[in-house]
N, C-alpha and C positions, 0 to 999 in steps of 0.2 A: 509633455507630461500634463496631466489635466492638473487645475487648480489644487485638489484637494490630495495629492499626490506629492505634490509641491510645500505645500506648508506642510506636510507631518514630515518629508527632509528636515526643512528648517527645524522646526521641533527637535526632530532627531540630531541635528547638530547644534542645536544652542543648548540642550543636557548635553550633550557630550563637554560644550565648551565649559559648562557651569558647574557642575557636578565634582568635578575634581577641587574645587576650593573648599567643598563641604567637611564635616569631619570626616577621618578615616576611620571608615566603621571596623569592627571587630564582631565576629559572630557572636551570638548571646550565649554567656555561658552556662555551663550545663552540668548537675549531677551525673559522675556515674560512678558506677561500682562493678569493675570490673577484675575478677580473682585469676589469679594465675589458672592456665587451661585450654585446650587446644584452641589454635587462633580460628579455626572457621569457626567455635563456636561464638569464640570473642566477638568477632567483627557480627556478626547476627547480633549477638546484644547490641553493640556499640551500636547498630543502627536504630535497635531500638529507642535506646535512651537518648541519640542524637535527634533521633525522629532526622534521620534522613533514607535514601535510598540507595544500598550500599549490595557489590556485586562483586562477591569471590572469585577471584580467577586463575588459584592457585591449585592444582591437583598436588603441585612440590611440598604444599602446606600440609600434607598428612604426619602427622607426628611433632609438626612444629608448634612450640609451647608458646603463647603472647606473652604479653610485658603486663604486667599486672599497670589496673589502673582505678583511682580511686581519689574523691573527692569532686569540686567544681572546678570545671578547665573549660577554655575555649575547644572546643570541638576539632581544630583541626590538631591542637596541642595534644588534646587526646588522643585522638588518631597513631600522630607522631609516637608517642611513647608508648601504646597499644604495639605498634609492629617493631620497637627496637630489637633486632638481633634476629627478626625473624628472617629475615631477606626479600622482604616485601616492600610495596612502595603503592602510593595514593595518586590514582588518576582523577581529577576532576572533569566531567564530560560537560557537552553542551547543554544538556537536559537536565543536568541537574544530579545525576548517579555519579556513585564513587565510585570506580573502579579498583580494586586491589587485585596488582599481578608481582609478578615477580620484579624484583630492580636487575637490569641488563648488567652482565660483567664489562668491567672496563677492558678497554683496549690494551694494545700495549702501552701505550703512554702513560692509561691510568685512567683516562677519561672514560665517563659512562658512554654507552655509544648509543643509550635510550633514543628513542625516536619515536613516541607516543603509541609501539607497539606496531603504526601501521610501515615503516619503511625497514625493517629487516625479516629476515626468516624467523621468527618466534615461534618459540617452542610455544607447540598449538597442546602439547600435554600439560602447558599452564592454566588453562582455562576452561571454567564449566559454563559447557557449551549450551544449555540450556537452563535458566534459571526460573524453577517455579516460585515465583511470586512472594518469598519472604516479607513479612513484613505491612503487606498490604492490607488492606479493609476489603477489596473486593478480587476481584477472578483475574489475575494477570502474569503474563508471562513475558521472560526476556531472551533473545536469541543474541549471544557473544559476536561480535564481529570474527570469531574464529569462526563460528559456524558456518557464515554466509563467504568466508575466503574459501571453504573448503567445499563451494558450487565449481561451478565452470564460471570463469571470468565472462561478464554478462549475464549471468541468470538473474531474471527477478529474483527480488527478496521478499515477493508475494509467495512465489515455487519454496521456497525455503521454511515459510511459516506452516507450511503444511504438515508440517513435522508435531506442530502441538495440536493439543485435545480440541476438538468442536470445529477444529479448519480444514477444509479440503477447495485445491488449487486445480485449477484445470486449464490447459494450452494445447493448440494443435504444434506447437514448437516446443524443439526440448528445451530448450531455455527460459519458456515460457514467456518470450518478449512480444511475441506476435499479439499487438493490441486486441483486434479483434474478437479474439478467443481466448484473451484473458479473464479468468473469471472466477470468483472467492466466494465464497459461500462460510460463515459461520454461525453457526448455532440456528439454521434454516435464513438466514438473510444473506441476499446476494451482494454483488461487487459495489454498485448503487445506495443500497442502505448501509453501508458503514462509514466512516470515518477516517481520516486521513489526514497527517500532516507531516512535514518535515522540518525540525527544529522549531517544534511551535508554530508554523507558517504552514497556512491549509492548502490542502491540494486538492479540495472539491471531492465527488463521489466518484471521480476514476474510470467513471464508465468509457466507452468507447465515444459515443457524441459527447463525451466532457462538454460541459458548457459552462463551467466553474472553478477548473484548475488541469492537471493533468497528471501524468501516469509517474507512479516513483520512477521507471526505468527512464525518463526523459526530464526529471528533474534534479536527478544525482548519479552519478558514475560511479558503477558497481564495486569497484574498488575501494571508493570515500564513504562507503557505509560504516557505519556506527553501528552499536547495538540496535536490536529493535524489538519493540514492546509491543505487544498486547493485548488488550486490554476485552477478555470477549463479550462481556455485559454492558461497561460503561467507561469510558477513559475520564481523565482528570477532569473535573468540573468544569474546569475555562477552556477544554480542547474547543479551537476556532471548528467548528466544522457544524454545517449545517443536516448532514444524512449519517448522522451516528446513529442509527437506530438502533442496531443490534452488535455494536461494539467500537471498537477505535484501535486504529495503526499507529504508533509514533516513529516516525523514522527520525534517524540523525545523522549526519555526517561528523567525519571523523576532523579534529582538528589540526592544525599545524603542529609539525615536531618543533621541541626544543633547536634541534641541531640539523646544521646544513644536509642533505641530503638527496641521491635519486636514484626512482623507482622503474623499473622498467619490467615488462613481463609481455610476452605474443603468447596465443592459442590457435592449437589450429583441431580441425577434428571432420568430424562426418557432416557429407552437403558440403563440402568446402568451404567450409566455415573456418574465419581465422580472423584472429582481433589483437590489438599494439594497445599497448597501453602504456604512457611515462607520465611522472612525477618528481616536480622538482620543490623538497620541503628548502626557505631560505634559512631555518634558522631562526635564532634569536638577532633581530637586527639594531642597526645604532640604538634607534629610539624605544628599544623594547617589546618590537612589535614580531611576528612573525606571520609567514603565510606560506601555500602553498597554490601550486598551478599544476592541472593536469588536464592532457587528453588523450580520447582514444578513437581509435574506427575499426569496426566491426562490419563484417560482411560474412552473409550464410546465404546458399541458394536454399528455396526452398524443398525440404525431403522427399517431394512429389509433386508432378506437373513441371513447373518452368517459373522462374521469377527469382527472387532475391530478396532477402530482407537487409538494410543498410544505415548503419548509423552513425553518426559523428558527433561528439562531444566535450565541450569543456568547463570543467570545475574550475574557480578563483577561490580560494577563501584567506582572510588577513583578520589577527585579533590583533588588537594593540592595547595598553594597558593603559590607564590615565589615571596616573598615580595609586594609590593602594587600594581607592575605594572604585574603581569603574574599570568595566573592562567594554571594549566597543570591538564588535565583531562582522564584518561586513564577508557576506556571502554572492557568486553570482556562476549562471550557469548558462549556457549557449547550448541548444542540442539543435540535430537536423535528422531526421528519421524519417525511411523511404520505404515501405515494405508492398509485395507483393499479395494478393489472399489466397487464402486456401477456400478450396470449393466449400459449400454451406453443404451437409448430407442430408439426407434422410434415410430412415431403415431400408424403403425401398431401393434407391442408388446403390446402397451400399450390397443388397442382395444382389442388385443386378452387376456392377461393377467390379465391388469390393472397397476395402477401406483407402487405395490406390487412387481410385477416383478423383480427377483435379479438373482443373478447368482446360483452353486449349490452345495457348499465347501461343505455341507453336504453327499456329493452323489459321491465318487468317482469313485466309480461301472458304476455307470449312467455317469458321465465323459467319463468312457473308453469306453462305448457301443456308444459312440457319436463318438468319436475319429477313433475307427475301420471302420464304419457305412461310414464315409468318406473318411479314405482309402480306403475301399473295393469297393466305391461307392455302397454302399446299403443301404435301408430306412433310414432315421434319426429315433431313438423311439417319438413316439407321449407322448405330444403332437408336442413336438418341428418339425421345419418344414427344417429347416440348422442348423448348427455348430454357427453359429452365433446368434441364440436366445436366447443361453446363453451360458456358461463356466462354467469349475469348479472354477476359485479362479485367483485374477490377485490382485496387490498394487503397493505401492512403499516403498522406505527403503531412508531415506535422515539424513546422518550424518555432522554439519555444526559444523565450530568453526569460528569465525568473532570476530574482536580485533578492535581497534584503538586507538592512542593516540592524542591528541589534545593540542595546545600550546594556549592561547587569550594571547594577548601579547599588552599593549601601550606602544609605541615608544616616542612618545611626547605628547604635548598637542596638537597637529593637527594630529600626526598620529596612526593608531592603526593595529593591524591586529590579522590573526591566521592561524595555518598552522595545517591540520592533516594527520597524516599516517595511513592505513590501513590494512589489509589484511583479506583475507575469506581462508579459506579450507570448500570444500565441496563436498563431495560422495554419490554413495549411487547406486542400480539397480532402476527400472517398472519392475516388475514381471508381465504373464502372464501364464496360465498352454494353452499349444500350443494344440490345437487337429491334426493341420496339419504335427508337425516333431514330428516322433514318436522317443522315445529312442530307440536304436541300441539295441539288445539281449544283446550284452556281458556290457553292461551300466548298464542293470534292465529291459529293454526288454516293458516299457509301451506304448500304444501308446499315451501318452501324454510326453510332454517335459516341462522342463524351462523353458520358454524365458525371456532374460531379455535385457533390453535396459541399458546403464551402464553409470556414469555420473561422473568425476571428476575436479574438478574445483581444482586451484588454482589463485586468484587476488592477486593482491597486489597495491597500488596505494597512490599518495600525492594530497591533496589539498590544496592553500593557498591562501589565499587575505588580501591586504592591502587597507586600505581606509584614505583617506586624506581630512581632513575638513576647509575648506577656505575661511572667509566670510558665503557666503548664498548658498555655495556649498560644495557638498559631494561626492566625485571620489572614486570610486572604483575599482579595478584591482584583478585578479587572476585570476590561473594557475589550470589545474586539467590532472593530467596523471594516467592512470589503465596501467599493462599490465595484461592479464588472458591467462593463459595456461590453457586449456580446451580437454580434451578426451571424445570420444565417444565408446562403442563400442555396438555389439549385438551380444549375444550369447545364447548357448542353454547348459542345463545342465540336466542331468537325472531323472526319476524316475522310483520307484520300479515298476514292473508290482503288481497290487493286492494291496499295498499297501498306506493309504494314507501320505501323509507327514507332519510331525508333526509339522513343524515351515514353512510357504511357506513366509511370508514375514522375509528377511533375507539377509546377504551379501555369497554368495555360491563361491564353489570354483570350479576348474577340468572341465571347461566347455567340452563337447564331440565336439560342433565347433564352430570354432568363425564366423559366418557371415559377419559382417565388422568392422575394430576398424578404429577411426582417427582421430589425433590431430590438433587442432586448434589454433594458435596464432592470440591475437589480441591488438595493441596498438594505447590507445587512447590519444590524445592531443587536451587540450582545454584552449583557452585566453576570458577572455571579458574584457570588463571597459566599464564603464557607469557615471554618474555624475548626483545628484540627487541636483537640483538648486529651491530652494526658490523665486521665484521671487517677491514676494509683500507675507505678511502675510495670503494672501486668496490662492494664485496661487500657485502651487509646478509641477517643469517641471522633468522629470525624460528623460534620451535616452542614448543609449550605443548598443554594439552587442557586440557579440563572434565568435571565428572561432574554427571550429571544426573540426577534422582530425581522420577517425577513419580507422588503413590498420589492413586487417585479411588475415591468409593463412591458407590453409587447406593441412595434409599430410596424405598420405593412409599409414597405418599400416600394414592393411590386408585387401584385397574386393576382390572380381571379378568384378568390375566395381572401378576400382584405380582413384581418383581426386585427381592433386596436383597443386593446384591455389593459387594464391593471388588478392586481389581488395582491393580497397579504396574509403571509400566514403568522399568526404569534400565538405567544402563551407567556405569560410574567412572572409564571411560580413552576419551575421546573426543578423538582428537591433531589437532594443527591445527601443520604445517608447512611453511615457503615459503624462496625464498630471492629474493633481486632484485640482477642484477649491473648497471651502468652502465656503458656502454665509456666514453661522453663527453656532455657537457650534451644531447645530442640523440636519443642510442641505449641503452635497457636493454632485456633479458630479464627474464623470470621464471616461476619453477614453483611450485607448490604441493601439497599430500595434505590434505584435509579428512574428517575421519570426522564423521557428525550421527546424532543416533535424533529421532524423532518418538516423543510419548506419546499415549497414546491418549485418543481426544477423551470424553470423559464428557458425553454428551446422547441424549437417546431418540431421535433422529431419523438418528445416525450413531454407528459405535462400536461397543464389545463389551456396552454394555448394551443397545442397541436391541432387544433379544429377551425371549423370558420369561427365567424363574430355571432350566427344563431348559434354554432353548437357551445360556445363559451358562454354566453348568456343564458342558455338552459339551463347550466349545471352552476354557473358560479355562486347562486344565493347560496346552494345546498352542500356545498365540498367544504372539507373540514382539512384541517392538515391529518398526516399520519401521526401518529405515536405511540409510544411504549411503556409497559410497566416491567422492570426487572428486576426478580428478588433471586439473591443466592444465599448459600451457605455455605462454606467448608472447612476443611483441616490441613494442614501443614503440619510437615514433619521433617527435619536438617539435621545432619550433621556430616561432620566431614567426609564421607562416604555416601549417605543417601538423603537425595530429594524425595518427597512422596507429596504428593496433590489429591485431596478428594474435596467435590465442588459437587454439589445439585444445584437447579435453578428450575426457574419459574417465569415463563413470560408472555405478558399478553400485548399481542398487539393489535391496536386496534384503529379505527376509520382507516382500515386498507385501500389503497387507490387502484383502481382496473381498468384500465383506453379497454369501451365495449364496443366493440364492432357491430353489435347487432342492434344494442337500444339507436345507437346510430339514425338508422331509417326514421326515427321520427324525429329528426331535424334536419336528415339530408344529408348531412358528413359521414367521412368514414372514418371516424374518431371522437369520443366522449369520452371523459374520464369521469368518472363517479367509485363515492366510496363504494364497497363491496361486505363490508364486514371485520373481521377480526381472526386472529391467528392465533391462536396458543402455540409455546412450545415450552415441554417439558424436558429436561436430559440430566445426565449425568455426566461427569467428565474426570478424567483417572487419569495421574500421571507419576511416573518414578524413573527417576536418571542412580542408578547405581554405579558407584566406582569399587567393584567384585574383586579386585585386584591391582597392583601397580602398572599403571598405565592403561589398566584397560577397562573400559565402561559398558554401561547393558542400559538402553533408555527403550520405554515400554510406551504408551499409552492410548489411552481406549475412550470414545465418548457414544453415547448413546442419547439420540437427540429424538426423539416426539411430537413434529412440527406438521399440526395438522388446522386447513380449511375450517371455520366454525359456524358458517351462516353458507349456505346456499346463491348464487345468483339469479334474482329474478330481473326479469328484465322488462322495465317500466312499458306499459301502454300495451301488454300483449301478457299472454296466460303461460308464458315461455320459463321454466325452471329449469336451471345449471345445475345438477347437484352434486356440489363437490364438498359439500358439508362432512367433517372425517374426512376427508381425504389428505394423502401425505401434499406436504409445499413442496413445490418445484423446483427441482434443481439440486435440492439437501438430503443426501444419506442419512438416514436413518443409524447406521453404525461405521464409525471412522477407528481403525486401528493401526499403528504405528511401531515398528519396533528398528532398533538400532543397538546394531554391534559396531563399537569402537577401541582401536588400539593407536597411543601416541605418545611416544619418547621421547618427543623432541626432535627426534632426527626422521626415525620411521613414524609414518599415520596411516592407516588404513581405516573403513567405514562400509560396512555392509547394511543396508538398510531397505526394509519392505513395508508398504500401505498398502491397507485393505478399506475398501467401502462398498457398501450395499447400493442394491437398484436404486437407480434414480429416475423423475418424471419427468418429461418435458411437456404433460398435460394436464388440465388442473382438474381430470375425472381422473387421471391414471390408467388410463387402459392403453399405453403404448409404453410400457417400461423395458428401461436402459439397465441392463444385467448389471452386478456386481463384477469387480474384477480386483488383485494382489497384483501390485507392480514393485519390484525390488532395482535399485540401485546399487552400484560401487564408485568408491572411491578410492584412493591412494597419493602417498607423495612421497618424497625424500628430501629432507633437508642437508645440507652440505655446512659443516662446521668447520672455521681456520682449517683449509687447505690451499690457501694463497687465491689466487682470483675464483676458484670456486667458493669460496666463502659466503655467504650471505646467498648463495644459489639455491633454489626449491626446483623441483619438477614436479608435477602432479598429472594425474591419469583419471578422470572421470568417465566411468559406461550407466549412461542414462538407457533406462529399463534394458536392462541383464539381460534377460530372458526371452527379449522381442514377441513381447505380449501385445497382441491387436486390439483395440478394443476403442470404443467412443468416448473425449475426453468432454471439451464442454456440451452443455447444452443449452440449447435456448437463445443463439446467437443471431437468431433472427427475431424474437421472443414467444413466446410460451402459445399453447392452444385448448379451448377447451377439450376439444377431442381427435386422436388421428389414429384411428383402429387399420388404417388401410398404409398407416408408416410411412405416408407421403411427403409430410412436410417438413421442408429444409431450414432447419435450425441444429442440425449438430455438425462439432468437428471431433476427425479421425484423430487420435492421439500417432506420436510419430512410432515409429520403430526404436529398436535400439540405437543406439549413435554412442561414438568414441569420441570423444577429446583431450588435446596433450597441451598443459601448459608449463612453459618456464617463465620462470620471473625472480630477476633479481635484485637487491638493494646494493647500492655503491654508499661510498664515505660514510 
């Protein structure tokens, strides 16, 4: 462990050891005035006047009357007598949200046989599955951990957020785990420009070359998902992340049950796909502590071509309590993820092929007659027409292990706080079989090679905030430093002539050369404080900034083209403020201004070092970071039956960063990065979850987004104009619409549900556009109640797109072009077919 990794443990454990001598804090107590009347309206004040973030997840609660409550009380005391008699019960989560579900009936013994919701069959008709944003000063939504159990065991929880306004999720896998082609887009900003963390702990911009953390689906196991948030403007002030530009993800895992327990569930379904998955919660043990341990492995061949995609994973998490005032929470996770790729399309291939089209691991023969053919420069074999229409066999290999410990700590009765350590390791090759470096004779003599792009990470980092409660305000402060030592390299490694290779995705050794290796340091530093002020019972003002400091350098290891740079990007006044009015338990407003910078990414494959040492000193005096301006407004509307959301927004973004291939030539590289100009986007965004009936829900919602080009490319030293000025941004529908039919009893669930989005570009003139297309979904399950060992048993049936709609899912995976009128270039993937999956899963003790 590096030095400074080292001492924030220590840290981390002499508060843990000291902490619990202090007083035992008590939350600050609190007016409220709460009159007899139906509890979802209740609990919506009570979060008002609590000023916390509190999440209904009772549909049983229709007609149930709260417990009147009235005067100054400790907040959880009110709480308490808020739900007497209603049959509800208060989950405290890692984030910081209240949960309110039903309380479990006890056993025969008597005992409750609660288990924090996640280790029995729970009536999934307790909870609203989508919660618009109560409560908040700015644009945010929250997704139930029922929503995301009622995927296919394995699907991202990226596929699942597609479901709210301004998001749209694109995979050439139905599960949408295939890194490569995973790809988010909100409000016009792609997978890169957002934000991202889990439990407070940042997981970098997600991209595919991650250079900064890595994928939810390899940091948490889909089962230990928590709720998740959010956030399409701007997430909480201190979120750790350095490419929020145009929103923020909050993930969280779900914590240890009270009670001993184990979870087990397999899948199996279409592509022979099938995944195990167990958990064993321990309980509350001697010392007060609890935890749980889980793994799984997954295996799916891919839905076209040949290859497999493969995973293995394990969760650890342990809370322990340290006396009444500290609770210490230690997290850790192991994953190994193996997957094969899907061919890169273009319109052409696909005219010529179809959307079938894959690469040809079956064909090594045919590989090498492609390989020589282009050596020799002689015919390609037909039908193929270049070396590029297909390949034998490319993936990637990503081994992670990601840890952290967490302290929540109350100091006094006005102050509280928490501090967490983390750290990631993570490796791994992109495999490619090369037809253009062939292996040397005395190697194996093929004309195919290796190639492999090579990736190892080490982070390590603290975050901490304190908050201070005073009156009808709420201060908050904290701190957040990473540093990540990051290597690149690219190299080639052999193969047999004649023979094929038994394992291609894999960590290989003896490379024959190394093309370029080189290391990257980067250290980040980050302050905010903000104050979150009550001003009248109706009025709540929120405003604060952060500064942010992010210095990267880059060393050449090995290249012919050597870069040894450093930059910095910062800004010291990044303001974040809102305000949220409430007419009455059923009707608020609210507005907000968020200001964000992105720093710039440090890796040779994107960034301002991607170039040589001229072309990084051409541009370094004159590069600016990116950033943002975002303002919203909207309305809110609750009550025990309907959600409603209406939001406009406004955003400009601006010193946009563009790697120009063309100003290129006058420094010789094939890569520059320079700003380009600015983006506006304008939209609107609608949303309503209706409960029409007992048990059964209607969720709508629709966003219309406005995200165009503002300034033209010219390109320095030549009379050369791009003009994409007005032009739509790449990659973002214009119009996203969502609708969902749902029925759930507790026993029976079923879920019909269809998405609609407009053309999209993958050019930045527009004249090669990706049609519109409506893909609908089903779901279903059966829960089994006391019938002796079927007890606690679910079954579920997942059919991803119904209707085996063909059509192109991401785009840009190879990245974006000015122009491709001739549909050449290979940057899209085929969205799958339909596909079935069948999972059982069930909770013991």
């Amino acid at each position: 462990m590096k030095p400074t990794y080292r001492q924030a443990l220590v840290l981390c454990s002499c508060l843990g050891t000291f902490l619990p001598f202090l007083s035992a804090a008590q939350a600050r107590p609190a007016a409220f005035d709460l009159p007899r009347q139906p509890v979802a309206d209740a609990i919506l004040a009570y979060g008002r006047q609590a000023n916390v973030r509190i999440v209904l997840k009772a549909a049983t609660a229709n007609g149930v009357i709260a417990h009147p409550v009235k005067g100054v009380l400790e907040p959880d005391a009110a709480l308490s007598t808020l739900l007497l008699g209603t049959g509800l019960e208060s989950l405290h989560q890692a984030d910081g949200t209240i949960l309110i579900e039903s309380a479990p009936a006890p056993d025969a013994t008597g005992n409750s046989r609660k288990g924090g919701g996640q280790g029995k069959a729970d009536a999934g008709a307790s909870e609203s599955v989508i919660v618009l944003g109560a409560g908040h000063s700015r644009q945010v939504q929250i997704l139930s951990r029922a929503e995301l159990r009622k995927s296919v065991p394995g699907t991202s929880p990226l596929a699942t957020l597609s479901e709210l306004p301004g998001v749209n999720f694109q995979s050439s896998d139905p599960l949408g785990a295939y890194e490569w082609a995973q790809q988010i887009t909100v409000r016009g900003f792609i997978t890169d420009q957002l934000g991202y963390t889990l439990d407070g702990v940042p997981l970098g911009n997600m991209q595919y070359r991650n250079n900064n953390g890595l994928s939810i689906g390899r940091a948490l196991e889909n089962e230990n998902n928590g709720p998740v948030t959010l956030a399409q403007g701007a997430g909480a002030l201190g979120t750790a992340s350095t490419s929020n530009l145009g929103g923020t993800i909050q993930f969280t895992s779900i914590d240890p049950t009270d009670h001993y327990g184990v979870d087990v569930a397999g899948s199996v379904g279409s592509s022979n796909m099938w995944r195990t998955f167990a958990r064993v919660n321990t309980g509350i043990l001697p010392g007060g502590g609890k935890a749980y341990i889980s793994y799984d492995y997954q295996f799916a061949d891919k839905w076209k071509g040949w290859g497999q995609q493969k995973q293995q994973q394990l969760n650890i998490k342990y809370i322990q309590p340290l006396g009444s005032a500290v609770r210490v929470t230690t997290y850790l996770d192991l994953d190994d993820r193996r997957e094969d790729d899907y061919l890169d399309l273009s319109k052409s291939l696909i005219g010529r092929f179809g959307y079938d089209h894959d690469d040809i691991s079956r064909n090594y023969a045919l590989a090498e007659q492609i390989a020589r053919a282009v050596q020799n420069g002689t015919p390609i074999p037909a039908p193929y027409q270049s070396a590029d229409d297909t390949y034998y066999r490319g993936g990637g290999v990503r081994q992670d292990v990601l840890g952290y410990g967490r302290i929540d700590y109350d100091i006094s009765s006005h102050l509280s706080g928490a501090t967490t350590v983390y750290g990631h390791l993570d490796r791994g090759p992109g495999t490619w079989a090369d037809p253009y470096d062939p292996t040397p004779a005395e190697f194996g003599g093929s004309p195919l090679s290796v190639s492999t792009t090579e990736y190892n990470m080490h982070r390590e980092g603290v975050t901490t905030s304190l908050a201070y409660r005073f009156r009808h305000h709420r201060i908050e402060a904290g701190f957040w430093f990473e540093h990540n030592l990051f290597s690149q390299a690219a190299k080639l490694y052999p193969l047999q002539a004649g023979v094929a290779p038994d394992d291609f995705e894999r960590f290989y050794d003896n490379p024959f050369d190394v093309q370029w290796q080189y290391v990257f340091r980067t250290k980040v530093y980050q302050f905010h404080i903000g104050d979150t002020w009550r001003v009248t019972p109706k009025l709540r003002l929120n405003a604060g900034f952060k500064s942010l400091v992010s210095d990267s350098s880059a060393q050449t290891i090995s290249s012919k083209n050597p870069i040894n740079a450093s930059i910095s990007a910062s800004n010291g006044f990044l303001p974040q403020a809102g305000a949220l009015y409430t007419f009455d338990s059923h009707n608020e407003v609210f507005a907000d201004f968020t200001r964000n910078m992105a720093a710039y990414t440090a890796s040779a494959s994107t960034g301002p070092f991607s170039t040589t040492q001229a072309g990084f000193d051409y541009v370094h005096g004159n590069l600016k970071p990116e950033t943002t301006n975002t303002e919203e407004v909207g309305y809110r509307f609750h009550n025990a039956a309907l959600q409603f959301s209406l939001t406009g927004y406004y955003v400009n973004f601006a010193n946009r960063l563009l790697a120009s291939s063309i100003s290129s030539v006058i420094v010789g590289n094939q890569n520059v990065l320079e700003n380009v100009g600015s983006v506006t986007s304008r939209g609107v965004e609608t949303a309503a979850n209706w409960r029409f009936a007992r048990n059964w829900s209607l969720y709508g919602a629709w966003s219309y987004n406005d995200a165009h080009y503002d300034d033209n490319i010219a390109v320095p030293g030549s009379s050369v104009v791009v003009p994409i000025k007005g032009k739509q941004v790449v990659a973002a529908p214009r119009n996203i619409g969502n609708v969902k039919l749902a029925y759930d009893d507790g026993t029976v669930w079923g879920q019909f549900s269809g998405q609609y989005q407009s053309r999209r570009f993958y050019t930045y003139l527009n004249d090669s556009p990706i049609k519109g297309r409506i893909v609908f979904n089903l779901a279903a399950g059966y829960r089994f109640h006391r019938q002796g060992w079927l007890n606690n048993l679910e079954a579920q049936v997942n059919v991803v797109n119904l209707f085996d709609k063909r059509y192109i899912s991401s785009v840009g995976t190879t990245g974006f072009v000015n122009s491709d009128p001739g549909g050449t270039y290979q940057t899209l993937q085929a969205a799958p077919p339909r596909q079935v999956f069948f999972t059982l899963s069930k909770h013991f003790f």
